[in-house]
Every structure is written in C-alpha cells, then in structure tokens.
N, C-alpha and C positions, 0 to 999 in steps of 0.2 A: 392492231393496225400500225402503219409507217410513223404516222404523225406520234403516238405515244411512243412509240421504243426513240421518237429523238427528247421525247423530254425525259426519260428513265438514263439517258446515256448522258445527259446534261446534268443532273443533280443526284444526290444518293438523300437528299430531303426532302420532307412535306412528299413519302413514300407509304409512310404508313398509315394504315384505315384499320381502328376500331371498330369494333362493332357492336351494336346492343339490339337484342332482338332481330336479329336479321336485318339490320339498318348497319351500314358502313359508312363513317364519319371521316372527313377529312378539311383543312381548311389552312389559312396562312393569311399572314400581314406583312405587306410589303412599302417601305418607307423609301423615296429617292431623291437624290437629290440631280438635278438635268443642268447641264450650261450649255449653251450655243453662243460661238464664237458668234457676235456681232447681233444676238437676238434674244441676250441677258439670261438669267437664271433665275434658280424656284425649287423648292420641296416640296413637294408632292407626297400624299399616300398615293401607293402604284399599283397596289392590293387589297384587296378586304373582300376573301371569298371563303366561304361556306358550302362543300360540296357533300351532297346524299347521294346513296345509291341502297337500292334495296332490292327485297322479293325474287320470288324463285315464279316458276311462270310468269305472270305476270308483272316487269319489274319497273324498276323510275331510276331517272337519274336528273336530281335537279341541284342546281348552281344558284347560290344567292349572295349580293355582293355588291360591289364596283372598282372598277378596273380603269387605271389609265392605261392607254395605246401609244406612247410615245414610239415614232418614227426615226429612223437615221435623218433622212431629207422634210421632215415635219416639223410644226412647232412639238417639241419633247412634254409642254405641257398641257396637249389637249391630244382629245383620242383622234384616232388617222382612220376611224370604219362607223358604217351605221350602225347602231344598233341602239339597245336598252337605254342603257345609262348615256347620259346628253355630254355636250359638247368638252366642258371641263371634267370629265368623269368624276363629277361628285353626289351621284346620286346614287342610292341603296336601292335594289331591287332584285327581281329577275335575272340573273345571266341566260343561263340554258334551262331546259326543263323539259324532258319528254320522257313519255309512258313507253315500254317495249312489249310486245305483245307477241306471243308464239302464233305463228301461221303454219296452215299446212304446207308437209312438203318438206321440213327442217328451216324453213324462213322464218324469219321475225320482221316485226312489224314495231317502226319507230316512228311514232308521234308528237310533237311540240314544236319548241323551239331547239334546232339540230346544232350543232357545233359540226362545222362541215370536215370532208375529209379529203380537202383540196390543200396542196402547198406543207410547209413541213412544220410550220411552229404553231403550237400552240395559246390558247386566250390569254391565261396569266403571264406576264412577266418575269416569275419566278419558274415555270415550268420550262424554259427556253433556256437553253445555251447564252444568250446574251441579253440584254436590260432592253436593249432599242430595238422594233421590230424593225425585220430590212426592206428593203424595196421590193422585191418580188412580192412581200405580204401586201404591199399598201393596193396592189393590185388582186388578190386575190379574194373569195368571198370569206364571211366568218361565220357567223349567228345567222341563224333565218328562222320561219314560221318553216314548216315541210315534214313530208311522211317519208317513209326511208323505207325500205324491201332489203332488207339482206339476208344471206347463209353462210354461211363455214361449209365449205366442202374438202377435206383432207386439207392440203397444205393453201386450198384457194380461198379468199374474203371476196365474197360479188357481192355488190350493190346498186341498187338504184332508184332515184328519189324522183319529188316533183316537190317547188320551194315555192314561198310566196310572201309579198311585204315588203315592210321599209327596210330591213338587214339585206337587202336585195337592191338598196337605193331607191324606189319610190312605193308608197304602198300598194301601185298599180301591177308593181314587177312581180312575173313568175318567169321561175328557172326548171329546168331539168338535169338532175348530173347523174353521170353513171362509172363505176369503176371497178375495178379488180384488184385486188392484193394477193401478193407471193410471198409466204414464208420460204426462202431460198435457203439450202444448205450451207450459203456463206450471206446471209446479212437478209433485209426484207424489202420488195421492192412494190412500190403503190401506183395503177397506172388512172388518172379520171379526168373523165369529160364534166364540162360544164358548161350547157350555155343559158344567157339571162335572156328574154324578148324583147326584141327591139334594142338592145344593146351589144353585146357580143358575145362569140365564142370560144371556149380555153381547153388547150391539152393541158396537163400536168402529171407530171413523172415525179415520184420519189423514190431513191436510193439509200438507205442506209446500213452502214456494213459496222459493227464492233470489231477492233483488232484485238490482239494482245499485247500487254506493255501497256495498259490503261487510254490504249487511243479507237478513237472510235470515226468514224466520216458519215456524213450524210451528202446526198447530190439532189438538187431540185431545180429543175428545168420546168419553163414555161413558155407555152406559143399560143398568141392571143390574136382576135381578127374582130373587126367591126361587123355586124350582122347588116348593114345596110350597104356597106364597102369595106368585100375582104380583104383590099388593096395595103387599108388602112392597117396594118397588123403591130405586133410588139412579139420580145423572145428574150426570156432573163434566166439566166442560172444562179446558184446559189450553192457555194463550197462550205460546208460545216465542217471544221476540223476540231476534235478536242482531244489533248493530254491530261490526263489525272494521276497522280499517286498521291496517298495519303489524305492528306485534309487540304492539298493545293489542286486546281483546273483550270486549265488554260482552253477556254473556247474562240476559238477564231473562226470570222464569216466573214467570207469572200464574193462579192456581187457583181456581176457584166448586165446590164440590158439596155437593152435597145426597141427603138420605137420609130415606127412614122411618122413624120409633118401630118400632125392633126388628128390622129389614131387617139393621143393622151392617157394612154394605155395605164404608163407609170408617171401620169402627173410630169413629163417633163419638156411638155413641148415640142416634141420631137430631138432627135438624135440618141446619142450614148450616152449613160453612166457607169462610173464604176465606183463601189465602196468598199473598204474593207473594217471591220469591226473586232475588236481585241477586250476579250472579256475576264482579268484574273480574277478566279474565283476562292475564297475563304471556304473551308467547313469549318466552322466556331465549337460545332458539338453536333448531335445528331436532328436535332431540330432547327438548328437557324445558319446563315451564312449572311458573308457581307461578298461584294462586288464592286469591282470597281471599272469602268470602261471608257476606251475611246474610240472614238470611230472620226471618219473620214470618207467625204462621199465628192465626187470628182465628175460633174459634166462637160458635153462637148459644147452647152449654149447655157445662157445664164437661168437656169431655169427655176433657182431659188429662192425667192425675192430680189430678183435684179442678180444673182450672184452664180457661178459656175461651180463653188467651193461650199462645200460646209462641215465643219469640225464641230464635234461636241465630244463633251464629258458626263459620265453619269458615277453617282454609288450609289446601290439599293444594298438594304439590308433588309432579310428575309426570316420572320420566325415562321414556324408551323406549331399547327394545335391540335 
C-alpha cells in the first residue's frame, strides 16, 4: 500500500524482520529532543515499539509499545490523536493488533485494532520522512477498533471497512472507509473515503512516485466537510520530497490548508496555514540514525496559542532491534 512504500522511501532502517518459527520480529527506540520557540523544551522517548507478524492463513499482526505524536503546530510533547497510550505517551501497551483471516473470493478478512490507510505517514516517528507529524495528519484518522474487507486484484488493493470507539474520538463513534490503490507503472497511487457519524466526511488521495538519483516524491491531498453542514469544509496538500545518497537524506515537507470559520477541520479556527519541514537525515550504520529538524508553520489568524507563527526544533535518534 501507498502509506508503506513512503516509509521504505524515508529510511533504509529498522527494514529488517527476523524470523523464528514463522513469527517476523521487528522493533526500534526512539529518543528526542523537541523545542518550541516560545513554549520551551523536553526529551522525550518518541518510540518504544515491538512489532509481530505471523501465520500463513490465518495471520496477526500486532504492535506493542508507546509512542509520542509530536505535531508541527502541537505541543511537540504530548500526542496530537486518540488513541491507546494517554495524553503524555507514556504508557506501555497495545499499539495495533489484528487477526487476518482468508475469506471467500481471494478477500481477507482484517480484525482488531486497524492502523488506517488514510493520509501518507505513518505511527512511529521513525518510519516517516520527518520527526513532527504535519498538519494534514493532525486532521486525519489513525488506530481504531474495525473489520477490514480487502483483495489484491492484479495491480488493484480494494478495501473496505466499518470502525468503531475512542481512536474515532468518542467511544460512541462509528466510521466507514473505503478505498483503492494503484500499483502504476511510474510510482503508486492510493485513493479513500472516510466518513465518521455525526462528524464528518474525507476524500483522500495519495501519490507516491521513486525517481532516480535517490530522490523520491509523495503528494497528499485532502477535502474534508461537516456531516451536519457541508458548508463547513477544509482541503490540505502535503509535498514530500526527499534526496538520498550514501548515508546522507534530505526529507523536506511542504503543507497548504485551508479551513472554514467554524469547520476546525485542522484546529485552526478558520483560514490558511502553511508549513514547511526540513529533516537532514544521518545513517550512523545499518541499524540506527540520528536526525535533526526544523520546521516552521505560518497562519493567516493567530491560531496558536494567541500566536500566527510557530518554529520549532527537534533531534531524534533511532536505533532498531
């Protein structure tokens, strides 16, 4: 799918999965350090996950762990989505976890808690192009309870779910999403619907094309609408570019969106933002990296705490096990 080939195109680490017994192990620790200009600093662990996957028919794949969510336009040290582990992500638990189950037809059948396949970045912080999730994500879904319907047909991924719970925002909430993905002869393109009840509804597009010369692009487009007043809507893009040779990567993320008066699509009160994010990247050896980033995020009302600006810094340093 879309959302993996952009963390494969992000790092050449925490790639590899052991296996023992038909069980494939993988996992990583991620240490950071976050400053915001005008809303101080902190180190943080920004990783601590443990991933299985197994079985042939019948298979699993579960996540154990916790994870900080640090935001561009967020406090950097508290998570920016609902889910498992609570407000300071420091609690061990659960990430993901669901069973796959063969159905008639060439479908499978995915049960648990789903890691969705809305938007372009993925959970961990090291699996991403850059340390701070963007704005497009703070709006889009992540972890949920839900059953999943999918097949592989030739070069097509279709799917289609029904979600439910607090990774949904209240544990009243049920969603439905449904989507398609393109393995294209130049890059892979993901297209999915998603709507929650009683709150809204989202297109989302993903584009991701590998160059040659170690550069690679992703494009992610979002148009988002109140289910009570379509009036109210939001629409964000998001530019991934990255350069690599050798043991140097240069990820840059570029962000437009835009919202309604009162929509609160992306948390900004209505109008514009734009961000952009510069991530150079270390490979130290084949297991660990260091990172370093800045970012800068620019609205058209102050919708920061009082503030229309917000600059921060981070460096994560990432081993794999």
């Amino acid at each position: 799918m879309v959302k993996r080939a952009l963390g494969i195109l992000a790092t050449v680490i925490c790639l590899s999965q052991p296996s023992f017994a038909g069980v494939s192990a993988q996992g990583a620790l991620s240490y950071g350090f976050f400053n915001r200009v005008s809303a101080g600093s902190g180190a943080r662990l920004s990783s601590a996950l443990l991933e299985l996957k197994g079985g042939t028919g019948p298979a699993f794949n579960v996540a154990v762990g916790s994870l900080l969510l640090p935001t561009v336009a967020g406090d950097p040290l508290k998570n920016g989505a609902n889910f498992a582990t609570n407000g300071g992500g420091s609690r061990f638990g659960l990430l993901w976890g669901y069973l796959k189950i063969p159905a008639p037809g060439g479908f499978e059948l995915s049960v648990g808690e789903l890691t969705t396949n809305v938007g372009a970045e993925l959970p961990a912080t090291y699996s991403n192009p850059n340390v701070q999730f963007g704005l497009l994500w703070r709006a889009q879904p992540f972890i949920y309870k839900g059953v999943r319907l999918s097949k592989e047909e030739g070069r097509l991924n279709l799917y289609t779910e029904y979600d439910w719970g607090k990774g949904l925002g209240s544990s009243d909430s049920r969603a439905f999403g449904a989507g398609v993905g393109f393995n294209l002869s130049r890059g892979e393109l993901g297209l999915n619907y998603f709507s929650v009840n009683g709150y809204k509804r989202m297109l989302d597009a993903v584009y991701t094309l590998p160059l040659s010369g170690g550069f690679s692009v992703t494009l992610n487009a979002d148009y988002q609408w109140l289910v009570d007043s379509p009036s109210k809507r939001g629409e964000g893009v998001a530019l991934y570019l990255t350069a690599s040779g050798g043991a140097f990567s240069l990820p840059v993320r570029f962000e437009v969106v835009n919202e309604e008066a009162g929509s609160n699509i992306y948390g900004l009160s209505g109008g514009r933002a734009v961000s952009v994010t510069v991530t150079p990247t270390f490979k130290l050896n084949g297991w660990s990296e260091i990172r370093l980033e800045v970012s800068e995020v620019s609205a058209s009302r102050p919708a920061f705490n009082g503030k229309s600006e917000v600059t921060s810094v981070a460096v994560e340093f990432t081993a794999c096990f």
